[in-house]
C-alpha positions as CSV (number, residue, x, y, z in Angstrom):
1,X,93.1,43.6,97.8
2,X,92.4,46.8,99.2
3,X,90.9,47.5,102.8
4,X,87.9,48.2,101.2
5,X,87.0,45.1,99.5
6,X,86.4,43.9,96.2
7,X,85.2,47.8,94.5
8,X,85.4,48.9,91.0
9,X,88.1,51.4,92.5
10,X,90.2,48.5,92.9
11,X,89.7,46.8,89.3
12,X,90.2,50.1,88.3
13,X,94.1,49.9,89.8
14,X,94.8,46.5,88.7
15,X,94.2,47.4,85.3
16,X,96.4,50.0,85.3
17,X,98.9,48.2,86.5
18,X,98.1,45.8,84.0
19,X,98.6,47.8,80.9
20,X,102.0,48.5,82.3
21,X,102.6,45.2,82.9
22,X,100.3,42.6,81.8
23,X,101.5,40.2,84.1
24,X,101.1,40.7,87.9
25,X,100.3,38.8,91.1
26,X,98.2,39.6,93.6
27,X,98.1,38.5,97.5
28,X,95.4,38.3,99.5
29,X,95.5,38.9,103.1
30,X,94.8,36.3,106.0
31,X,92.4,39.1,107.2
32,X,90.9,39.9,104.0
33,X,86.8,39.5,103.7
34,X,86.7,37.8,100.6
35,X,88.1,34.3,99.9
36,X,90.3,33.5,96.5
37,X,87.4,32.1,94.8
38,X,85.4,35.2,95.3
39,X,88.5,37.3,94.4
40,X,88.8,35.2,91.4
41,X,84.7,35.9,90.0
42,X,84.7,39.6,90.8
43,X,87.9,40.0,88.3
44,X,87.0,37.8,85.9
45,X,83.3,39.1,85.8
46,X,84.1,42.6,86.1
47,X,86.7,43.1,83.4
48,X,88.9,41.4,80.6
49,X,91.6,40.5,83.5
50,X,92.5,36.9,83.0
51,X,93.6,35.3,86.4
52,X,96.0,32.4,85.0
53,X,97.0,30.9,88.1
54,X,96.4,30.9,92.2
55,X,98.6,29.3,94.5
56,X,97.4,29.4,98.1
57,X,96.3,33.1,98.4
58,X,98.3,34.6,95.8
59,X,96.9,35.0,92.4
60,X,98.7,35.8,88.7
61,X,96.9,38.0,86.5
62,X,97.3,39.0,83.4
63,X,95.8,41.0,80.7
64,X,97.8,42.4,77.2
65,X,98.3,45.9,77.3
66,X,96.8,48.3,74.9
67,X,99.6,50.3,74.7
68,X,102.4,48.6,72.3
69,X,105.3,50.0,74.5
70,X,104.3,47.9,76.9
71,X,103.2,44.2,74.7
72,X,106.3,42.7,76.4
73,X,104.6,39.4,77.6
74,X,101.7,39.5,74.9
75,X,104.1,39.8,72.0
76,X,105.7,36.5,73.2
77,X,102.2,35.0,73.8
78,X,100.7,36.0,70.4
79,X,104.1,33.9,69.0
80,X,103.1,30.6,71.0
């Protein structure tokens, strides 16, 4: 999370690195303002970011790329 907080700037940079990607994870800071739960809402609410999975502080997110190049992980999800 950035030192600013939960902002739109920052959903804005996890989707990017989402479409190059789809699959990242995310830690959140001992000091950091907002708890996983919170973390969790503002993403889901805020975009089409799935968050698939939080263990302690850290949380997997994911989200298919629009971009073919980069459907690595969706390609293989689509199949399941």
């Amino acid at each position: 999370m950035g030192k600013n907080g939960l902002t739109s700037a920052w959903l804005e940079q996890l989707t990017g690195a989402l479409e190059n990607r789809e699959l990242i994870k995310i830690n959140l800071q001992q000091s950091a303002e907002a708890t996983v739960e919170e973390t969790k809402n503002f993403i889901e609410q805020g975009t089409d970011i799935q968050v698939v999975q939080t263990i302690g502080r850290v949380l997997v997110l994911y989200r298919p790329a629009t971009n073919e190049e980069n459907q690595r992980i969706s390609s293989v999800v689509e199949n399941m």
